[in-house]
LUMVOZA-236952 format. One record per residue (C-alpha): z, x, y. Coordinates in Angstrom, 3 decimals. Each point is the difference from the previous one (the first is absolute). Layout:
// residues N
[site [Z, X, Y]]
...
END
This chain:
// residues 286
[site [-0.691, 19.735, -0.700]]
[site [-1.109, 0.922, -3.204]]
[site [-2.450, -1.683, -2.246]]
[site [-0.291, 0.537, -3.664]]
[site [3.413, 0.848, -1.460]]
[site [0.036, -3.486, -1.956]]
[site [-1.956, -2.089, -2.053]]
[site [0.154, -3.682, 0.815]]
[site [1.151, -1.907, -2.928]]
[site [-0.059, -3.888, -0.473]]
[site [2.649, -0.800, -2.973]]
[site [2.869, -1.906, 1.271]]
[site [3.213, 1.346, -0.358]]
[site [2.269, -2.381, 1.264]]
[site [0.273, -3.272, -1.432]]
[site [1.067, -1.542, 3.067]]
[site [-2.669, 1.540, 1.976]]
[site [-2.706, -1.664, -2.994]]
[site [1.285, -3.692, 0.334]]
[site [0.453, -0.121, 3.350]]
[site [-4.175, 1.040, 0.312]]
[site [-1.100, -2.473, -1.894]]
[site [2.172, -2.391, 1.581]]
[site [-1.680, 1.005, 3.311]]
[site [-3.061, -1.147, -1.191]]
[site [0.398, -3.502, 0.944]]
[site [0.969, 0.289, 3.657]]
[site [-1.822, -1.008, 2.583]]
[site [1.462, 0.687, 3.396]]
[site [0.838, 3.436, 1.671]]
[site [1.323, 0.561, 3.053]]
[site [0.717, 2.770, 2.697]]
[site [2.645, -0.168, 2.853]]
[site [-1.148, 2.466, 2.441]]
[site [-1.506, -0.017, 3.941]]
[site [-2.903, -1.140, 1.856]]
[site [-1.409, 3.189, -0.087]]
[site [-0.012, 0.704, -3.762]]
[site [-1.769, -3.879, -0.295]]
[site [-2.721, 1.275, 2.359]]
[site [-0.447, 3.183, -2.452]]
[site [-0.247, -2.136, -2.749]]
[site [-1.959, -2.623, 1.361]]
[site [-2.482, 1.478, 2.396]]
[site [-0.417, 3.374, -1.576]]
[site [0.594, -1.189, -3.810]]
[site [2.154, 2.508, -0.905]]
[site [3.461, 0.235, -1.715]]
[site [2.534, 2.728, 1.256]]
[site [1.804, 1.268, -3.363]]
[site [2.932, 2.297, 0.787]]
[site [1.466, 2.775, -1.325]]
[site [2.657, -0.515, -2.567]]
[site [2.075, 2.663, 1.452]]
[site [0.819, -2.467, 2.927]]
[site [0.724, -3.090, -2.310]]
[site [3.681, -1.756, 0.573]]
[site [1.894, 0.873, -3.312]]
[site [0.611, 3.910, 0.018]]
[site [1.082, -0.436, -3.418]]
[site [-3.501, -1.370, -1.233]]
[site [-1.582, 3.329, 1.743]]
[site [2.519, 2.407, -2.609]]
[site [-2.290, -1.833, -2.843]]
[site [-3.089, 2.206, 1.816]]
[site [2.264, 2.724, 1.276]]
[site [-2.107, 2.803, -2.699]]
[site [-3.016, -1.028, 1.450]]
[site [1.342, 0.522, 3.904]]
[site [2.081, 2.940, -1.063]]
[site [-3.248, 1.735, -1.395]]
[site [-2.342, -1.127, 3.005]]
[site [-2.302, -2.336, -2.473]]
[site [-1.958, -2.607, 0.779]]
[site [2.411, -3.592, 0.612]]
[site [-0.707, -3.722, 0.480]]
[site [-1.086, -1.392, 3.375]]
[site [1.407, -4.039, -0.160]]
[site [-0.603, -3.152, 1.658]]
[site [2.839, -2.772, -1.069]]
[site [-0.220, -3.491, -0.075]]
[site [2.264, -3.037, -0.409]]
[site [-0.829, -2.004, -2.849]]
[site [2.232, -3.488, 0.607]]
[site [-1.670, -2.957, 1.960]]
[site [3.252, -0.124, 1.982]]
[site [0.717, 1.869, 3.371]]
[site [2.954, 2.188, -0.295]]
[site [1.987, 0.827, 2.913]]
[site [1.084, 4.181, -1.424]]
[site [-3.890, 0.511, 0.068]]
[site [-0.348, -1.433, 3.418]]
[site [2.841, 2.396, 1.351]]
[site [-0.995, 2.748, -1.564]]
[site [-3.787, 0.167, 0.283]]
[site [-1.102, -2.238, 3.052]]
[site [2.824, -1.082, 1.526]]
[site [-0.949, -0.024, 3.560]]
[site [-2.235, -2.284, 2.301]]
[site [-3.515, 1.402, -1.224]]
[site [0.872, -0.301, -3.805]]
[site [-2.124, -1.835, -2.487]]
[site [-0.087, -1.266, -3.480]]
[site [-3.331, 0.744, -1.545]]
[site [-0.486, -2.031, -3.128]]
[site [-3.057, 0.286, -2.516]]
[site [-0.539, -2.661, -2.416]]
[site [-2.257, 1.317, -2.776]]
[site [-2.997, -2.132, -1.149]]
[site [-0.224, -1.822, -3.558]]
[site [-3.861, 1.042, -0.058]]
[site [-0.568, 2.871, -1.994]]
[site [3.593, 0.463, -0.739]]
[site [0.457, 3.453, 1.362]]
[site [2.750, 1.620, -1.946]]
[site [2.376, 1.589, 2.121]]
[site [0.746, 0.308, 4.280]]
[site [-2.013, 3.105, 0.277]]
[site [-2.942, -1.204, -2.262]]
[site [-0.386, -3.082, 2.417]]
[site [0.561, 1.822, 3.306]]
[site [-1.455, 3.874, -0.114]]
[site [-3.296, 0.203, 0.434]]
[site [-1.547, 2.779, -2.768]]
[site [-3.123, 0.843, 2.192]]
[site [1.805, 1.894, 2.649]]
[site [1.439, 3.039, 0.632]]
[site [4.447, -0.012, 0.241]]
[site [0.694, 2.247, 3.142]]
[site [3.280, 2.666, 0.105]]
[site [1.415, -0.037, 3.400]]
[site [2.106, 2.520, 1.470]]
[site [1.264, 0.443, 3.745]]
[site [-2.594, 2.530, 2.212]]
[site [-2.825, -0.089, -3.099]]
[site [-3.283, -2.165, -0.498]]
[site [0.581, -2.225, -3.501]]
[site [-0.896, 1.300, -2.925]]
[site [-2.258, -1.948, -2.501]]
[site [0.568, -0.503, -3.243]]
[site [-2.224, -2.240, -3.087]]
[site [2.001, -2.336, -2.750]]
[site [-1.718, 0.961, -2.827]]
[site [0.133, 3.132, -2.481]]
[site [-3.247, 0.833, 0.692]]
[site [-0.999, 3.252, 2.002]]
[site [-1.064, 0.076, 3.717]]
[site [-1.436, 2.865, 1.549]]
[site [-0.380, -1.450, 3.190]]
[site [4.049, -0.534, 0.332]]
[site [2.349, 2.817, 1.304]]
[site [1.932, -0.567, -2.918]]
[site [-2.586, -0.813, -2.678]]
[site [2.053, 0.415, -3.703]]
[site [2.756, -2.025, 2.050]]
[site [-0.084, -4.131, -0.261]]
[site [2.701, -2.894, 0.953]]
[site [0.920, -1.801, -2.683]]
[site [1.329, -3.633, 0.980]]
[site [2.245, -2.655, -2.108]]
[site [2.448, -2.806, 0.545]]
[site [2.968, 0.110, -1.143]]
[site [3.434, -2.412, 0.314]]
[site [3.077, 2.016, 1.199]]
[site [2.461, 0.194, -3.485]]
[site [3.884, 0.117, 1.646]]
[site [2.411, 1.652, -2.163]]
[site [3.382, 2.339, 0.943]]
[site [-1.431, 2.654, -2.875]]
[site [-2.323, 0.990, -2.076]]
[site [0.419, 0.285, -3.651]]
[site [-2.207, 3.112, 0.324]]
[site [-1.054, 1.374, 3.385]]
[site [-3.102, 1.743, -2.084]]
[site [-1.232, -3.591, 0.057]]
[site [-1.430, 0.657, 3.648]]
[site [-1.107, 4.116, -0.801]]
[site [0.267, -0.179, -3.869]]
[site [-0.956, 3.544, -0.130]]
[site [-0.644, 3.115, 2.169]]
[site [-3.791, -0.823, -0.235]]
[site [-0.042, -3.865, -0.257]]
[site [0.026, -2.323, 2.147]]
[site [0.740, -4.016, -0.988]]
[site [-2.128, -1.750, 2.255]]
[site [1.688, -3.057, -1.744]]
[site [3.383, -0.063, 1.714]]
[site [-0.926, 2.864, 2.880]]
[site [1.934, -1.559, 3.328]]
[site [1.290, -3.305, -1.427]]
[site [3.245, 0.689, -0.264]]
[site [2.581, -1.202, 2.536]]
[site [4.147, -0.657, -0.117]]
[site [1.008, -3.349, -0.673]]
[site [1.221, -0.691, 3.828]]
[site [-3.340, 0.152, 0.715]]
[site [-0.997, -3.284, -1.934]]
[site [-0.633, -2.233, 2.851]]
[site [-2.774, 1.696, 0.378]]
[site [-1.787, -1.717, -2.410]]
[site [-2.755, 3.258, 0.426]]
[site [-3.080, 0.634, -1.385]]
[site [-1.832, 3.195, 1.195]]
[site [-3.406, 1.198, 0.509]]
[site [-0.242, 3.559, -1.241]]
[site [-1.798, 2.885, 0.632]]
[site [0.035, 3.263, -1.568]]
[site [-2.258, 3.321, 0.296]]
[site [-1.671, 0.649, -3.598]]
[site [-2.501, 2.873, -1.463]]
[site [-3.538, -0.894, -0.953]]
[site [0.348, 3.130, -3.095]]
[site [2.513, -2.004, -1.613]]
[site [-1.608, -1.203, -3.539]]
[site [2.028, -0.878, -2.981]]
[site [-0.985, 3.396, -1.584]]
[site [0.561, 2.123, 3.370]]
[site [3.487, 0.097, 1.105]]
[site [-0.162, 3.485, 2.031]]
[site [-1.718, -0.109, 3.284]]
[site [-0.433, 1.715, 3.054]]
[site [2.648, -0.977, 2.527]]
[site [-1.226, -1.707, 3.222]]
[site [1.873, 0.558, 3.434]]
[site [-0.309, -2.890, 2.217]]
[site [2.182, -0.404, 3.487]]
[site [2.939, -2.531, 0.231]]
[site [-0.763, -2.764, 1.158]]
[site [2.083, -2.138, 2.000]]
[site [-1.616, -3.048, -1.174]]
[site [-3.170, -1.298, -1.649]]
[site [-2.023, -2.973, 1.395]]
[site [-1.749, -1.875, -3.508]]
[site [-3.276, -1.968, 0.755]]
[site [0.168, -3.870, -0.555]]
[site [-1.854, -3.507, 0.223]]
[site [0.636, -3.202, -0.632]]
[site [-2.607, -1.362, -2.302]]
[site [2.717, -0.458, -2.495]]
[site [2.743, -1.519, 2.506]]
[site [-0.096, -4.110, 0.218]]
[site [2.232, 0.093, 3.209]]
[site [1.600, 2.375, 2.158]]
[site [2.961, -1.625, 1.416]]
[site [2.166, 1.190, 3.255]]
[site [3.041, -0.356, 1.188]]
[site [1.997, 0.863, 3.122]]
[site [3.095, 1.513, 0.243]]
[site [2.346, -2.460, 0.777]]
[site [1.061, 2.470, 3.273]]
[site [-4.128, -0.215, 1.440]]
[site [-0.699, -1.585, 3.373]]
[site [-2.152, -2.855, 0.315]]
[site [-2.499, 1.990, 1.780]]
[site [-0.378, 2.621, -2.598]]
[site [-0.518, -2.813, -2.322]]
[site [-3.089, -1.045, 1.498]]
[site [-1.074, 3.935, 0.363]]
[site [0.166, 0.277, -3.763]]
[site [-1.888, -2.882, -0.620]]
[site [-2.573, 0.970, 2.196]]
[site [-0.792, 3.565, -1.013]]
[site [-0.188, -0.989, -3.951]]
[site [-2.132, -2.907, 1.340]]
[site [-2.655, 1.642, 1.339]]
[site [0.296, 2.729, -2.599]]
[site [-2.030, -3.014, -2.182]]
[site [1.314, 1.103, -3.073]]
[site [-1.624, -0.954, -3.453]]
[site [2.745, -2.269, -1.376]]
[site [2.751, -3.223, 1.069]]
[site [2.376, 1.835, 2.366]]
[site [2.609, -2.571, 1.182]]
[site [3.468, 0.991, 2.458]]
[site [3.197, -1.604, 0.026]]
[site [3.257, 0.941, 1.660]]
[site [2.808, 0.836, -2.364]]
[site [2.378, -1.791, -1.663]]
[site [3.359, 1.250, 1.473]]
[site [-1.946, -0.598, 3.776]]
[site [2.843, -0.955, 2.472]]
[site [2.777, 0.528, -2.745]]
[site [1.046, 2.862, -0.165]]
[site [1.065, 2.572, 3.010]]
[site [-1.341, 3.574, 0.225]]
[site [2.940, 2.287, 0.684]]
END
């Protein structure tokens, strides 16, 4: 991939894209239906597994990116989360719908009012690792700033939050790659079909950005870096008030307690509570 073809720009674009943001602001709850393997990740190694968007469900969302794919640039690496309190059955099908899923829930705390998902959960002081099948991670910084000491060093990850926006069309597709050198950071992979709103997503976002870039230096040396099948994003929960699980409504009692005792003695830094789901006992697995 290719670093250094576009300039990251901030204006919003989409109208839709700029209320629904600052709507965002006020939630409070985010959750993640996935496995008892991905918890572990998250809980014992504190570290977030963004994907590539590439591999996201709508195909039509990925034609908003297609230049970018088509000319072997640098693309988003997401992690999506459920914004609604309430368990939804599609997400349990589709995303943990066996007997070792989990709902991972992270309630965000009220003291120092941290803006966004990723502002409360990434943790700035370490290092966001490309992984790729056969190959040792690769290490990469969050900030603009030079690092010798990095394989990569004029390449950083920059990280936002941002609430999925679903819509059949787009007034102007140039709202996502507004021109053959920009790049709108503002509405970059929030865009989904309307059949996808029970979703009710919000997504952490990662995308590969050049330290050269200044407001007055728009022409830089492109950066090859490898694909990478997914990126794992450093995390901690000083910011989190509880993290809540939830089994899938298909897990065995005796996974239950296995859970509950591997986060246990993990002795994690915040109010982690379990509960069994919702739809437990009503409704049958075909």
């Amino acid at each position: 991939m290719k670093v250094g073809n576009r300039i990251p720009v901030v204006g919003v674009h989409d109208e839709d894209a700029r209320k629904l943001l600052e709507q965002s602001k006020t939630w409070k709850c985010f959750s993640q239906y996935t496995d008892v393997e991905a918890l572990l990740c998250i809980l014992k190694n504190k570290e977030l597994k963004v994907n590539c968007i590439k591999n996201v469900d709508d195909i039509k969302e990925q034609s908003y990116l297609q230049p970018l794919i088509d000319n072997d640039e640098a693309i988003p690496y997401i992690s999506c989360f459920d914004y609604s309190t309430d368990e939804s059955i599609p997400l349990w099908n589709m995303y943990a719908g066996d007997k070792y899923g989990v709902k991972i829930q992270f309630e965000l705390s009220h003291i120092g009012s941290p803006k966004s998902l990723s502002d409360a959960l990434i943790d700035q002081s370490r290092y966001v690792k490309g992984c790729r099948p056969g190959f040792l991670p690769v290490e990469f910084g969050q900030s603009l700033h030079q690092d010798p000491t990095m394989e990569y060093p004029k390449v950083w990850v920059h990280i936002s939050t941002k609430p999925v926006v679903y819509k059949n069309s787009l007034e102007n597709v140039g709202y996502q790659l507004p021109a053959n050198n920009l790049l709108n950071w503002s509405t970059l992979a929030t865009i989904k079909s309307e059949h996808w709103k029970f979703q009710n997503e919000i997504r952490i976002i990662a995308d590969f950005s050049h330290t050269d870039y200044t407001s007055d230096n728009d022409n830089v040396e492109l950066i090859e870096i490898p694909y990478f099948e997914y990126l794992l994003l450093p995390i901690h929960f000083h910011n989190i008030s509880k993290i809540s699980i939830t089994f899938s409504p298909w897990m065995g009692q005796e996974t239950k307690h296995m859970v509950e005792k591997c986060v246990e003695e993990l002795g994690i830094d915040c109010e982690c509570d379990f509960s069994n789901s919702y739809f437990d006992g009503i409704i049958r697995k075909k």
